[in-house]
RORO-796885 format. One record per atom (N, C-alpha, C): residue number from 1; residue in three letters; atom name; y, z, x. Coordinates in nm, 3 decimals, padded with zeros to 5 digits, m for minus. Example, Ala and Ser with C-alpha at 12.3 -4.5 7.8 and 13.67 -1.06 7.14 Angstrom:
num residu atome yy zz xx
1 ALA N m00.569 00.780 01.319
1 ALA CA m00.450 00.780 01.230
1 ALA C m00.330 00.780 01.320
2 SER N m00.225 00.708 01.285
2 SER CA m00.106 00.714 01.367
2 SER C 00.003 00.787 01.290
//
This chain:
num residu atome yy zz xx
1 UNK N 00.556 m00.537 m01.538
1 UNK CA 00.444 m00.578 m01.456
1 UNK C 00.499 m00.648 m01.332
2 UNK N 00.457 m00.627 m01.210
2 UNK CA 00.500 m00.716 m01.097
2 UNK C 00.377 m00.780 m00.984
3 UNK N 00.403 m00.841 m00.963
3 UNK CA 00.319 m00.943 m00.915
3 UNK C 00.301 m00.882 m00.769
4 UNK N 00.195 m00.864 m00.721
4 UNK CA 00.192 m00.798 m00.613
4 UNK C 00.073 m00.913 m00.550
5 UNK N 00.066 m00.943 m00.385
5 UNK CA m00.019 m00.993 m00.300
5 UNK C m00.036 m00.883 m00.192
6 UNK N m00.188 m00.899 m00.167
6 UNK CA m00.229 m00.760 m00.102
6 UNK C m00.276 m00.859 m00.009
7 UNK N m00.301 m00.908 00.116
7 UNK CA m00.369 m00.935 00.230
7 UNK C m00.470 m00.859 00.341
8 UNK N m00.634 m00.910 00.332
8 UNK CA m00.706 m00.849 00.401
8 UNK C m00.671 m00.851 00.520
9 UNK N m00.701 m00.768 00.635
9 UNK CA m00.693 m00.827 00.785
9 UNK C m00.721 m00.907 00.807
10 UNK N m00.860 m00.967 00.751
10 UNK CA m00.933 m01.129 00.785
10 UNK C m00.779 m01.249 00.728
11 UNK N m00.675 m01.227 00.691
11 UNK CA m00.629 m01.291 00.627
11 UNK C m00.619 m01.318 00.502
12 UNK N m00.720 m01.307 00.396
12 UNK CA m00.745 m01.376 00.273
12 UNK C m00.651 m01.268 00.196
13 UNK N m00.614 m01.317 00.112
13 UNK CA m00.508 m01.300 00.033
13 UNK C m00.551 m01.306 m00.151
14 UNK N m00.495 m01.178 m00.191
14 UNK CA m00.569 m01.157 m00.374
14 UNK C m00.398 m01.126 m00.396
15 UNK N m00.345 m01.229 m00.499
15 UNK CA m00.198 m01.177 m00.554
15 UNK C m00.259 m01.140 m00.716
16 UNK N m00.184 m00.979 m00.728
16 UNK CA m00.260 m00.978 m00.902
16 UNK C m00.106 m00.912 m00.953
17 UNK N m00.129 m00.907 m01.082
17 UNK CA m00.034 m00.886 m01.166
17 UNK C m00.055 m00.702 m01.179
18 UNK N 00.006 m00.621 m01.150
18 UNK CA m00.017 m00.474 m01.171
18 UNK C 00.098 m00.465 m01.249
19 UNK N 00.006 m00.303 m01.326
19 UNK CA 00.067 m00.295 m01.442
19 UNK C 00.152 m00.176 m01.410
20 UNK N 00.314 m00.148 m01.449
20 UNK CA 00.409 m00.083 m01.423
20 UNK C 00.367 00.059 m01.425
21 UNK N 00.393 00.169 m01.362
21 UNK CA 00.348 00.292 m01.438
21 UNK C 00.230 00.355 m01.316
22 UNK N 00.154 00.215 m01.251
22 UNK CA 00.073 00.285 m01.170
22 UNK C 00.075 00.249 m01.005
23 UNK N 00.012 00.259 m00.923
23 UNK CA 00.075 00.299 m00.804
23 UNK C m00.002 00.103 m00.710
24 UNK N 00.059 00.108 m00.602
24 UNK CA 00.021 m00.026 m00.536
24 UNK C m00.151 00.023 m00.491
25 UNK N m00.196 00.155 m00.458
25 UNK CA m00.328 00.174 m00.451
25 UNK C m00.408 00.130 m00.583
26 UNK N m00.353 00.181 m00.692
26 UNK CA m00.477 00.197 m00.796
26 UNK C m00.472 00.053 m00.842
27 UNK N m00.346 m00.018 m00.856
27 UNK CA m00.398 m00.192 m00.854
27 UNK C m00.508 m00.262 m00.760
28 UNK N m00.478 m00.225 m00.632
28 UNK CA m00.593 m00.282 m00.516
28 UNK C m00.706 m00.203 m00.598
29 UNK N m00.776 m00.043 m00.601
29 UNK CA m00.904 00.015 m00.658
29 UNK C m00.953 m00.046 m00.793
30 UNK N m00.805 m00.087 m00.865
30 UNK CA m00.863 m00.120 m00.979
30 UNK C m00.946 m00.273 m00.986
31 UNK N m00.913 m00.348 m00.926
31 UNK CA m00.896 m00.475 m00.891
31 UNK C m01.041 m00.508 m00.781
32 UNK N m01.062 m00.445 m00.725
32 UNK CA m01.172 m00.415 m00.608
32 UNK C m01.171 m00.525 m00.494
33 UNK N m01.020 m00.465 m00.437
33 UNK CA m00.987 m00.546 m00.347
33 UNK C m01.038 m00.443 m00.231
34 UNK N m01.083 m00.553 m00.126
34 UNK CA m01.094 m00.463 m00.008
34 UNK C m01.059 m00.418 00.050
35 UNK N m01.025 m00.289 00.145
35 UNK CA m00.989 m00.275 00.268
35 UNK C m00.809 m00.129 00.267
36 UNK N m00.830 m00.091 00.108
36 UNK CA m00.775 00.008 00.049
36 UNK C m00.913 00.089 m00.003
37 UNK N m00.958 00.192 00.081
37 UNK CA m01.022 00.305 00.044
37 UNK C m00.996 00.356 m00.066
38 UNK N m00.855 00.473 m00.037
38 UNK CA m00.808 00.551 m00.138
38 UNK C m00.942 00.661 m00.154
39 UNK N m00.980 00.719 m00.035
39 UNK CA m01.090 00.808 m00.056
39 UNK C m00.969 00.941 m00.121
40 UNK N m00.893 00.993 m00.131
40 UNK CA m00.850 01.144 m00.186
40 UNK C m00.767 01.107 m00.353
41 UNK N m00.775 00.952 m00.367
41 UNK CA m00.737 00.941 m00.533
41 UNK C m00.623 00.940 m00.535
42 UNK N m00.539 00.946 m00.495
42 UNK CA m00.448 00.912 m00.453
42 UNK C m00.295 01.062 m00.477
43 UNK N m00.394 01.137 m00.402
43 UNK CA m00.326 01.258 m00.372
43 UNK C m00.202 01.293 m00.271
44 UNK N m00.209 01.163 m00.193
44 UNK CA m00.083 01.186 m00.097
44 UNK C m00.190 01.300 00.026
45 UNK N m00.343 01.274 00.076
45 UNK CA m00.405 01.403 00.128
45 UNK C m00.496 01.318 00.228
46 UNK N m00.477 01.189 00.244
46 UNK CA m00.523 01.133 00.361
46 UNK C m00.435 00.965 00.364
47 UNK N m00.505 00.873 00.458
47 UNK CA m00.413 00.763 00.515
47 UNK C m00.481 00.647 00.469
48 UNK N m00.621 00.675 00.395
48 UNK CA m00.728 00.544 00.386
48 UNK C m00.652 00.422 00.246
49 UNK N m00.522 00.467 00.243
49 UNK CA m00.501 00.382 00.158
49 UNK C m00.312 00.266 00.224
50 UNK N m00.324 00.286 00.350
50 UNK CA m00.238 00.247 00.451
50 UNK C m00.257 00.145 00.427
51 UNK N m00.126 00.032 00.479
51 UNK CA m00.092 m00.067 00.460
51 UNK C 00.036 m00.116 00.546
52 UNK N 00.081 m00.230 00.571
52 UNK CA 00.183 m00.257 00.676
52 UNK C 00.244 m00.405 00.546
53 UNK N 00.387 m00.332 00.474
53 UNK CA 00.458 m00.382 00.448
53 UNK C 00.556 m00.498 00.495
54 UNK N 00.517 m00.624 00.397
54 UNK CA 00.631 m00.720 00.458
54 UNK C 00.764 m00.673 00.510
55 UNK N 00.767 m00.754 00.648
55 UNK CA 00.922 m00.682 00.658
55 UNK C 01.032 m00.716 00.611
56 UNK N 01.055 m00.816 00.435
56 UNK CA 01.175 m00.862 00.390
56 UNK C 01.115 m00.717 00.283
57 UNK N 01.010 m00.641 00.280
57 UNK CA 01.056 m00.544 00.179
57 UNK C 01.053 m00.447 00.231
58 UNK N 01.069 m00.376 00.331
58 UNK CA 01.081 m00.248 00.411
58 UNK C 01.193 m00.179 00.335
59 UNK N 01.326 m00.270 00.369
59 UNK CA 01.410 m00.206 00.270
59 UNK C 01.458 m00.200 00.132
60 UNK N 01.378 m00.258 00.061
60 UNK CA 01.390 m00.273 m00.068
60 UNK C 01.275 m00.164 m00.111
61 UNK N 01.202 m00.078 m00.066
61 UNK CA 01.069 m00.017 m00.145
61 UNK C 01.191 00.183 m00.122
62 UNK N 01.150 00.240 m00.229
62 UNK CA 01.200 00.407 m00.199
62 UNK C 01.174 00.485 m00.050
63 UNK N 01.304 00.551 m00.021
63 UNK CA 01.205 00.592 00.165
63 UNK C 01.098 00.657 00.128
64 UNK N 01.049 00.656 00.253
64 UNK CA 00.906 00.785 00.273
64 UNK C 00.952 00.914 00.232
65 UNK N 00.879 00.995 00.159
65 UNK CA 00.898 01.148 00.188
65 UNK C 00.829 01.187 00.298
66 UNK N 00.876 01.333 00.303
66 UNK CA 00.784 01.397 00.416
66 UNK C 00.634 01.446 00.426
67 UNK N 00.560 01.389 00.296
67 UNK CA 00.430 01.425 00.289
67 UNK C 00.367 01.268 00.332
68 UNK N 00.433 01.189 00.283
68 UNK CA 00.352 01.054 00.311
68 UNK C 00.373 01.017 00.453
69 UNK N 00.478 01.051 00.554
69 UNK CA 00.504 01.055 00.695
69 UNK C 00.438 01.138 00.752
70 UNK N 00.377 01.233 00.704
70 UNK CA 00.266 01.323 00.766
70 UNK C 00.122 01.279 00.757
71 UNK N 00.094 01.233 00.662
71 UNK CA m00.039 01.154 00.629
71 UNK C m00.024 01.011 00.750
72 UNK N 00.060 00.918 00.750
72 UNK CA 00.048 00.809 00.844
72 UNK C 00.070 00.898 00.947
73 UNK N 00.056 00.982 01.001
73 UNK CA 00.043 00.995 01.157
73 UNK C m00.138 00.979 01.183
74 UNK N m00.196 01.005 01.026
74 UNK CA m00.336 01.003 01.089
74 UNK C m00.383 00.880 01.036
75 UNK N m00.338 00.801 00.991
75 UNK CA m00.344 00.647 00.987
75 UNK C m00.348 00.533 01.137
76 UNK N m00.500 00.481 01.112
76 UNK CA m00.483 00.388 01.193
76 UNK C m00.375 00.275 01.235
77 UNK N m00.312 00.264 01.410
77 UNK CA m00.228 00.211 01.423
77 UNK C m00.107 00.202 01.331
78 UNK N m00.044 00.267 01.285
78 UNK CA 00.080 00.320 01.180
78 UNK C 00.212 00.216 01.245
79 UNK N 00.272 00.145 01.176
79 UNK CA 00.401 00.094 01.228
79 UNK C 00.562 00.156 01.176
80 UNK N 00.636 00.258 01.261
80 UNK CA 00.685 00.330 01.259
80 UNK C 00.797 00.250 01.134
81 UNK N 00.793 00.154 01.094
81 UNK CA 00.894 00.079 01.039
81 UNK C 00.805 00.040 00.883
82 UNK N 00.670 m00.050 00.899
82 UNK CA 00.629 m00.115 00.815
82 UNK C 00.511 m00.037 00.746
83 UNK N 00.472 00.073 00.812
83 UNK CA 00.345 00.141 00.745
83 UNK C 00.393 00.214 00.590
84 UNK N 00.332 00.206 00.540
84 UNK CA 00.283 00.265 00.382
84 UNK C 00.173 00.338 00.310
85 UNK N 00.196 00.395 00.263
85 UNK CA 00.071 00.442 00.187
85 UNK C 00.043 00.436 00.013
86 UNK N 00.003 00.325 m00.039
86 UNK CA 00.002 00.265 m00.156
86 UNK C m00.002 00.334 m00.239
87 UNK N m00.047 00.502 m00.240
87 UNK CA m00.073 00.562 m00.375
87 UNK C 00.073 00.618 m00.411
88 UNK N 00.172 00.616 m00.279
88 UNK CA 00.298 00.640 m00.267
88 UNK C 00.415 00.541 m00.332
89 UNK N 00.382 00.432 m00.392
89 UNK CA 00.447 00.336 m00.441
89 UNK C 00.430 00.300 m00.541
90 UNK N 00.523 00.348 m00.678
90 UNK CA 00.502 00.315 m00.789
90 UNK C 00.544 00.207 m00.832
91 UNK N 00.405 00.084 m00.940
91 UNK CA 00.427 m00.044 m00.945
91 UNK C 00.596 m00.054 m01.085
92 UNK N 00.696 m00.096 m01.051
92 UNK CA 00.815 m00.106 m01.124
92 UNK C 00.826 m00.266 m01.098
93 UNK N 00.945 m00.360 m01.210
93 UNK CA 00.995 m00.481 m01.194
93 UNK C 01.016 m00.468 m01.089
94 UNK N 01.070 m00.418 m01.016
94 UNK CA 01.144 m00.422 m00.895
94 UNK C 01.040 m00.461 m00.744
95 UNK N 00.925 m00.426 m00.798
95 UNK CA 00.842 m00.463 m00.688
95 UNK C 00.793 m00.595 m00.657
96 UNK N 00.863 m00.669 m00.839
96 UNK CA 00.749 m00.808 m00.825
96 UNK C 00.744 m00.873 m00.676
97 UNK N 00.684 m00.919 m00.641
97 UNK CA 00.635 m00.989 m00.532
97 UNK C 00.655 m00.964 m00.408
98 UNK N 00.604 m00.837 m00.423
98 UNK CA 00.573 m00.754 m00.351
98 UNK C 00.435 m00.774 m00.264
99 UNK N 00.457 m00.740 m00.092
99 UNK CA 00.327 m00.829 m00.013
99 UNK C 00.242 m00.740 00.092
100 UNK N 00.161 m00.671 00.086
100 UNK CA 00.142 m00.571 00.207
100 UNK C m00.006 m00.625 00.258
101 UNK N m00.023 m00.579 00.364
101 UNK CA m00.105 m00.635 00.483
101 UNK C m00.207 m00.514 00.533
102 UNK N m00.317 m00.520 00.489
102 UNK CA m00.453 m00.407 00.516
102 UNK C m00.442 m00.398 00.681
103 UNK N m00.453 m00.264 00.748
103 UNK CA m00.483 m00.256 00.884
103 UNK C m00.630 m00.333 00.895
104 UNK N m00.667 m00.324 01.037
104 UNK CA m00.805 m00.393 01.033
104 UNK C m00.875 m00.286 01.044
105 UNK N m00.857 m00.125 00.967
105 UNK CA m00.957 m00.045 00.960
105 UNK C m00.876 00.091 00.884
106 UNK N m00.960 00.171 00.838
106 UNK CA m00.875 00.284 00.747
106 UNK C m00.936 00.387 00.828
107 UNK N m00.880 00.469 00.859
107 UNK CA m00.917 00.601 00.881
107 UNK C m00.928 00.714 00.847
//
């Protein structure tokens, strides 16, 4: 299980405990945190589940493949360094405290 903090744009901040096995989206859906859509379920088939990763874990998370770098091009404001797409990140120990930051809109 790793401890993950998800931050709205407004700031406010939900840290929850996700359970290993499933992805940094379906903790936020499961959880009914705001501001993670996840309208395609987390198919890797749109961007509404984007996010802008702390930058002490940019390099600690698996690279992008080339399907999830194709999806953030149609992600609002995308940061060529810190953008993510949560259904793309499976929750492992390795993630505990782990911190990502909602755009101020999903597209």
């Amino acid at each position: 299980m790793a401890k993950i903090t998800y931050i709205e744009y407004s700031g406010k901040e939900h840290t929850l405990d996700v359970k290993n096995g499933l992805t940094v989206m379906e903790g936020a859906r499961d959880n009914g945190i705001p501001g993670i859509e996840a309208d395609c379920g987390g198919a890797c088939a749109c961007s509404t589940c984007h996010v802008y990763v702390a930058e002490d874990w940019v390099d600690k998370l698996p690279p992008k493949q080339p399907m999830e770098e194709d999806m953030l091009e149609f992600a609002y404001e995308p940061d060529p360094v810190r953008s993510r797409l949560t259904c793309q990140l499976k929750v492992s120990d390795a993630l505990d405290g782990l911190v990502v930051q909602m755009p101020e809109r999903q597209i």
